[in-house]
N, C-alpha and C positions, 0 to 999 in steps of 0.2 A: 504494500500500500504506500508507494514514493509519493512523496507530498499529497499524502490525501487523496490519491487518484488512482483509480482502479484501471488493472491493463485488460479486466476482462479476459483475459485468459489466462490468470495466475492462480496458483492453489494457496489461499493465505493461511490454511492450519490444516494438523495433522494428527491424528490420534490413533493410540495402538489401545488395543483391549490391555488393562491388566489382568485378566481373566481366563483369555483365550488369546494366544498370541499370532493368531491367523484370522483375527477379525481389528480390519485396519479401515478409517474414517477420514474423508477428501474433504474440504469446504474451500469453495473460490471464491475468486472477488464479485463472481456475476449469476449468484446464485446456484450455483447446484454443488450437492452432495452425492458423495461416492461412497460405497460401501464394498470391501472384499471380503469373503469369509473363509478363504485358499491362499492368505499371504501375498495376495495380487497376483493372483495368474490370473481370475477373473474379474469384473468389478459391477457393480450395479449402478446405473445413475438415478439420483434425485432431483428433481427440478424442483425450485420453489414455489411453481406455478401451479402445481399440482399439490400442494398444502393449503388448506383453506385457511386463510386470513393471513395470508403472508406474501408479502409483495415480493415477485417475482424478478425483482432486480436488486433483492435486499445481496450487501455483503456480507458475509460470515466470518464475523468476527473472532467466534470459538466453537470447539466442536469437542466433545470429554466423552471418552466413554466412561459408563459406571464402573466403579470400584468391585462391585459383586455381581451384579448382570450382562452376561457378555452380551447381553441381546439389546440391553439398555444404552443410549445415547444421548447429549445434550445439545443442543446447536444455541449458541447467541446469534440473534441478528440485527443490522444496522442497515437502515436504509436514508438516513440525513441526508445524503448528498442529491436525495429527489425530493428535497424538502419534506421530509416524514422521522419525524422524531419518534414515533409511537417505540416505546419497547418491546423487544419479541424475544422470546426468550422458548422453545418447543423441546419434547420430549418425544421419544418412541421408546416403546419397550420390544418391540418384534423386529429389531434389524431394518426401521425405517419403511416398514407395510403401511402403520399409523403412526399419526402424529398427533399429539395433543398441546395447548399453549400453557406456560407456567407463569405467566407476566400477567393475568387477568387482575390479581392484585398489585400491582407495582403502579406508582405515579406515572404521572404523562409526562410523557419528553427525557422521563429516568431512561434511553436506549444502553440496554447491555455490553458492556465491552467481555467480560470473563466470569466461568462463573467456574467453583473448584467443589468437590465432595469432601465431607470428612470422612475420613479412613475406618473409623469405628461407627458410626449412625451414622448410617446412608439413606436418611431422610433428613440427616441438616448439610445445609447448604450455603455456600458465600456466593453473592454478585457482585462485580464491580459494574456501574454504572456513572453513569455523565455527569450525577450530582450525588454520588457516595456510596456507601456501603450497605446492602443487603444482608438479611440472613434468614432461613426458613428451618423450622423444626418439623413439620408437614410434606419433606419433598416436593414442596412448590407453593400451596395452597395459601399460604399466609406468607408473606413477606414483612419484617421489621429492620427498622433501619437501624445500624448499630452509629451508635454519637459517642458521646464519652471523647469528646479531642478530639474525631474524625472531621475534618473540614468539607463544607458543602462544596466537591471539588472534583469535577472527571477522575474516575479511579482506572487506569488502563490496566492493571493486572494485577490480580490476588492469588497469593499463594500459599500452601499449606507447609508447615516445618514441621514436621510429624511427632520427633524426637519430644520436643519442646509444649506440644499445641500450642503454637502460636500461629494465628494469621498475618499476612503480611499485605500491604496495599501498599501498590506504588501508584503515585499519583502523577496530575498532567502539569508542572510547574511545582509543588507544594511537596514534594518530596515523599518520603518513607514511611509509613504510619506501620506502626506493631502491634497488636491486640496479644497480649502474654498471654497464653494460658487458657484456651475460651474452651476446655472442655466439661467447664460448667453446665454450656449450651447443649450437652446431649443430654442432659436430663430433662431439659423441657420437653415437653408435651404439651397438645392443647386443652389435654384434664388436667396436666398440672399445672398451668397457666389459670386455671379458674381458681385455684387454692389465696387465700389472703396475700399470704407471706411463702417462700422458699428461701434457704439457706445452704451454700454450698461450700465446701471443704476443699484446699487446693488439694489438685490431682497428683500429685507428687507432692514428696518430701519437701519441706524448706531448708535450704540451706545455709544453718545458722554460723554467724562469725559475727565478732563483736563492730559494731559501728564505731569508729574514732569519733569523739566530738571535742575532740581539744581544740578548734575550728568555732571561735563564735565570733557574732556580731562586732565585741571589741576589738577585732583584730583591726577594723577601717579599713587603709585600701591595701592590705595584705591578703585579704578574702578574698579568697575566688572558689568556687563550688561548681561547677558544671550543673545541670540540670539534667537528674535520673531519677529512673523509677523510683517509689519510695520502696523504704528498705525493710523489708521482714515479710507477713504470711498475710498471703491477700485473697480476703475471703469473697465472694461471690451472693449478693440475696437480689430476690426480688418483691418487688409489692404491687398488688392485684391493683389498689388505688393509693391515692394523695391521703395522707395524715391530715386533714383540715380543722384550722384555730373553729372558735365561734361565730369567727365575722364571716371568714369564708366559706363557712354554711351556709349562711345565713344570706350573704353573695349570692353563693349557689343558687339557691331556691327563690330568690327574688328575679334570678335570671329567667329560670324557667318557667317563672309564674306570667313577665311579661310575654317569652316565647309562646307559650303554649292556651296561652286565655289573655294574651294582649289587657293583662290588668297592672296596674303600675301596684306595687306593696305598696303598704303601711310605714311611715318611718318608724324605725325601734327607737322606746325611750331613753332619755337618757339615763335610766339606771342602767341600760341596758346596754348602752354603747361605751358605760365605765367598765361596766363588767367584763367585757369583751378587752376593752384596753388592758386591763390585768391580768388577763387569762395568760399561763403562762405556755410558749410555744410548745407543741406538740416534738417528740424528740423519738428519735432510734438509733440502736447501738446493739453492736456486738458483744457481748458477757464474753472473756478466755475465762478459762478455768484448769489446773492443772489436773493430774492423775487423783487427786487426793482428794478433790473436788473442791479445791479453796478458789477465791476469786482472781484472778493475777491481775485483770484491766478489762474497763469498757470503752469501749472501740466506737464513736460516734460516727452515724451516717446518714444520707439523706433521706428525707421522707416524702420525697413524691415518689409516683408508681413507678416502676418499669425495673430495668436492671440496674443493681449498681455495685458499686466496689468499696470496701476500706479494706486496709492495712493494718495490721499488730503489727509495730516494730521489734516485737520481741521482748518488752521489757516491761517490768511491775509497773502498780501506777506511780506515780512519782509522790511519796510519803512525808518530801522535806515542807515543811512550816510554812503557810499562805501568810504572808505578811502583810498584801497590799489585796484591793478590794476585787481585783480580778483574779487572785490567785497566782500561783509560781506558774509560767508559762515556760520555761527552760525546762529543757528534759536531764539536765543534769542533778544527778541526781536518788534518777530513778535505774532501780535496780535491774542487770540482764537476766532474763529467763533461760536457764540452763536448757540444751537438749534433750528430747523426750516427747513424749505424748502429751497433748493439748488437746480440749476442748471448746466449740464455740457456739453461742445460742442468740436468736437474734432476738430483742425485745423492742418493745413501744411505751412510750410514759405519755398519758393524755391526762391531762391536771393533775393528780396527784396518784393514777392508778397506773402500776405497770404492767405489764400482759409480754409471756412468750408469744414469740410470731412462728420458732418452728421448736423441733427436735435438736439436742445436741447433736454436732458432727466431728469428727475426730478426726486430726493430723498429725504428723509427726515434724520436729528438727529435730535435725541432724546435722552434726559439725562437719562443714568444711574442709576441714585438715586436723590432724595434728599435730598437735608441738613436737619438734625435735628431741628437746629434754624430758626428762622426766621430771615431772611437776608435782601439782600438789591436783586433789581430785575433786571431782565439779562440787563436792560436799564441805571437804573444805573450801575451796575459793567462796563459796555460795557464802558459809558459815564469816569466811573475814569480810566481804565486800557487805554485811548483815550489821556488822558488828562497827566497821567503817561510817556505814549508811545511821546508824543510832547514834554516834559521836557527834557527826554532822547534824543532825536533828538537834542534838543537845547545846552547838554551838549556834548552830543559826536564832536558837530561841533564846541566847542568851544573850548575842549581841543587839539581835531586836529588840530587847526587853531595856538594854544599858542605853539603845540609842532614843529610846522612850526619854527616859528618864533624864538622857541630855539633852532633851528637846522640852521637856518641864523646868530645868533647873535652867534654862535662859528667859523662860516666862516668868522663873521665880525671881529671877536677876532684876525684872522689868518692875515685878510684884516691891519687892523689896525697895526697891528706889521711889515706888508711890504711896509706900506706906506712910499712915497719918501719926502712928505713934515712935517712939524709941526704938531703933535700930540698929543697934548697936550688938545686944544680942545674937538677932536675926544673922548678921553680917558673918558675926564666929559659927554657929551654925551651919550657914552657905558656907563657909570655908572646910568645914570638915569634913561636907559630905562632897565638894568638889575632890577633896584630896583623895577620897575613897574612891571615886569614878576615877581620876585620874591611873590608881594603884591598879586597880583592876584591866583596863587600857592599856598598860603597861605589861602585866601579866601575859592577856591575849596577844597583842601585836609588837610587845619590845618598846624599846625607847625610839620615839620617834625623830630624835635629832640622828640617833646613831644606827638608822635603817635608810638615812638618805647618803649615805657614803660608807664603803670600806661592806667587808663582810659580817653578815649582819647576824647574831645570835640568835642560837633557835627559841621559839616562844610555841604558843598552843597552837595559834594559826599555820604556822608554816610546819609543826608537827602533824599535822592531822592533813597540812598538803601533802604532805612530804607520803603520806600512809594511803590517801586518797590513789595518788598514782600508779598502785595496783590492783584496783580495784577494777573490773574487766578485763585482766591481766591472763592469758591462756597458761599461763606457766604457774601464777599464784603469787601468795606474798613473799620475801623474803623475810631472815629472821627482823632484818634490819627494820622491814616493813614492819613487825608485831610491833616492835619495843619502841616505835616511834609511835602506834597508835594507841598503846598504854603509857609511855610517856603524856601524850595529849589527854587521854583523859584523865589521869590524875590531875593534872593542872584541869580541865575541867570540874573536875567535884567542886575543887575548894572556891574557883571565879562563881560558876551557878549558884553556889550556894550564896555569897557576897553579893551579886545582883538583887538576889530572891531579898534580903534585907531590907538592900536601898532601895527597891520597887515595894513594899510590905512596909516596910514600918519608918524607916529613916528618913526616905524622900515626905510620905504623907506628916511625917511627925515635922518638917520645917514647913508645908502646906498650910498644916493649920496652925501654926505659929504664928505664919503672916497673916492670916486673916484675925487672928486673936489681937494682932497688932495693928488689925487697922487697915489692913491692908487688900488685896484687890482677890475675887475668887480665881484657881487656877486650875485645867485640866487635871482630871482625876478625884476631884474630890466629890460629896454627895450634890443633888441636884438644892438648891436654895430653895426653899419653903416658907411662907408666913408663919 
């Protein structure tokens, strides 16, 4: 097909049976198909003219024989260049005696460029077409368009990577598109398409290895990250319909009420348009769960109908201390899910009620490689990176709690300088609990003159980094790693303990001093009453 122009008497595709290796399939640029069933000693011809509803000067774009029926065939056809976009897409199951059309569901002007069998269900089926991607679980009868990233884009040829189940589309200008994994898609049926919800289990093992994430945001313009799939076990659901708030019910049914009895609703009151304002969004997610049946992470995903995807990264949910009012969004932190068997279950929360959507389904990781050395074993690593992950909990709550407390003792600064009565007191006070924040400060991060030059002594923070650093470690801790991470927490007991103080009793006891003195109310104290 040079420059889009048919020479009329070129053969533009070829197909051998995989089935039977003496049944071989012709298609030209000027309509007609050939059939051998002798290896080409002899051949049969097909005219397009002789097919009903198929124009006789279509070119043939593809021609597939079936995977399991050697009698079976596909032909795509193109006929654009007589101006007729229509799609034609035919089958024969008798070596081309009849023919039947498989395009009676496809969009207009979608004409087929390719269309490929899955290897295992030879009733689903991929199209490449003019404006994207097909797929049928019916052997023809239903057609859905697969989205998900796919761009509204001439797809000139789809292929199957067996090994992998991946689909592959190569497009007209817009490059390579990859579908991982889609043998989700042979479980569908058109009875199981009618069910609520479906949940699906990758088809293969996941191949687990730790993700580096020493790589964050603070790096600036030392960051660069390519952009890849996301990384861990990517499960597969669908839903029959859209999870709909109150309003868009309510939408809903005001739409069809105009449609169908041309009546305009009734406005909803406004208790009722508050209520709806508050309603809180309908939400879906994936429950993991290990062997033992504990919770490891909920996996959130989208709630309108059709197919969709989320990822586990593989890892617990992340346990370290919400400090700010959206929660810790860094996944550092959060603990790696050792290899093994996994389970997952899809759920729905609509106000306050959760409901399973399916059945648990069960996968496995599996490691990657492994280490060269002999190491320590996933029970212990699990057991330090456990014991690490609890340290850290105990420091993050206690430097939140100091940085509290330094952000009261500069309101009390402000307090103190407005107070009406004798200040003087107050002043010794504010001095000795600064000197106690100070000690504690000191404790955690060192002397701060003497951490901005020269090597810097170790303290709890850079203890418990220093111990951190094997934690996703394939090999484990060393001894060095232990004594550093019990190092750090003993200097933890004693600073946790000396915060809990001056947050409890020391900080509040100069609060109400100043206001005993006259002075102004400050964060943390009771609410003022008549």
């Amino acid at each position: 097909d040079l420059y889009a122009m048919s020479e009329y008497h070129t053969i533009a595709n070829f197909a051998e049976s995989p089935v039977d290796e003496n049944i071989l399939w012709v298609g030209t640029d000027d309509g007609i198909i050939q059939v051998t069933t002798n290896g080409g000693k002899s051949w049969k011809k097909i005219e397009l003219d002789d097919i009903r509803g198929v124009p006789a000067t279509a070119y043939v774009n593809d021609i597939r024989a079936d995977l399991f029926d050697p009698e079976t065939v596909y032909v795509a056809l193109d006929n654009h260049k007589y101006g007729d976009y229509k799609p034609y897409l035919i089958k024969s199951t008798n070596l081309g005696k009849k023919w039947t059309s498989m395009a009676d569901d496809l969009p207009e002007k979608h004409l087929v460029w390719r269309i490929v069998q899955d290897h295992v269900n030879k009733d689903l089926m991929f199209i490449g077409t003019e404006f994207g991607v097909f797929f049928t679980v019916d052997g023809g009868e239903q057609w859905v368009e697969l989205e998900g990233g796919m761009p509204t884009i001439s797809t000139r040829d789809v292929k199957i990577q067996r090994r992998e189940n991946d689909l592959v589309a190569g497009t007209f200008g817009r490059g390579i598109y990859i579908l991982d994994d889609y043998a989700p898609l042979r479980g569908l049926t058109e009875k199981s398409m009618q069910e609520d919800a479906l949940l699906f289990a990758p088809s293969r093992p996941v191949k687990w290895f730790q993700l580096d994430d020493n790589h964050t945001d603070s790096d600036g313009d030392d960051r660069f990250v390519a952009e890849n799939p996301e990384h861990g076990a990517t499960l597969t659901y669908y839903l029959k319909d859209s999870l709909l708030t109150a309003k868009e019910k309510r939408q809903e049914a005001e739409k069809k009420l105009i449609k169908e009895k041309e009546k305009y609703p009734k406005y909803p009151s406004w208790e009722e348009v508050e209520a709806e304002n508050q309603e809180a969004e309908p939400a879906v997610y994936v429950e993991i769960k290990d062997e033992e049946g504990d919770v490891v992470k909920r996996v959130s995903g989208s709630t309108k109908k059709g197919l969709h995807r989320v990822t586990w990264d593989m890892t617990y949910a992340n346990l370290m201390p919400i400090t700010g009012k959206e929660g810790s969004r860094r996944s550092r932190g959060a603990l790696v899910a050792l290899p093994g068997t996994y389970s997952a279950t899809l759920f729905k929360r609509e106000g306050n009620t959760v409901t399973a959507l399916s059945e648990p389904v069960s996968f496995e990781l599996e490691s990657i490689y492994d280490g060269a050395l002999e190491g320590a074993t996933d029970e212990q690593r699990a057991a330090f990176d456990n014991a690490v992950s609890d340290a850290q909990k105990r420091a993050v709550t206690t430097t939140t709690v100091l940085s509290s407390v330094e952000e009261t003792m500069e309101a009390l600064r402000s307090a103190i300088d407005r107070t009406q009565g004798d200040i003087t007191g107050l002043e010794a006070q504010y001095a000795d609990v600064q000197r106690e924040i100070n000690a504690v400060n000191r404790e955690l991060y060192g002397l701060e003159s003497r951490n901005r030059k020269g090597i810097k002594p170790a303290n709890i923070t850079s203890r418990l980094g220093y111990a951190r650093s094997a934690v996703g470690s394939s090999y484990g801790p060393t001894q060095q790693h232990k004594d550093q991470l019990r190092f750090a927490n003993e200097g933890l007991d004693s600073v946790s303990e000396r915060v809990s103080v001056l947050q409890q009793t020391t900080l509040p006891a100069l609060q109400n001093a100043v206001v005993n003195a006259g002075g102004p109310w400050t964060m943390g104290l009771p609410v003022i009453t008549r």
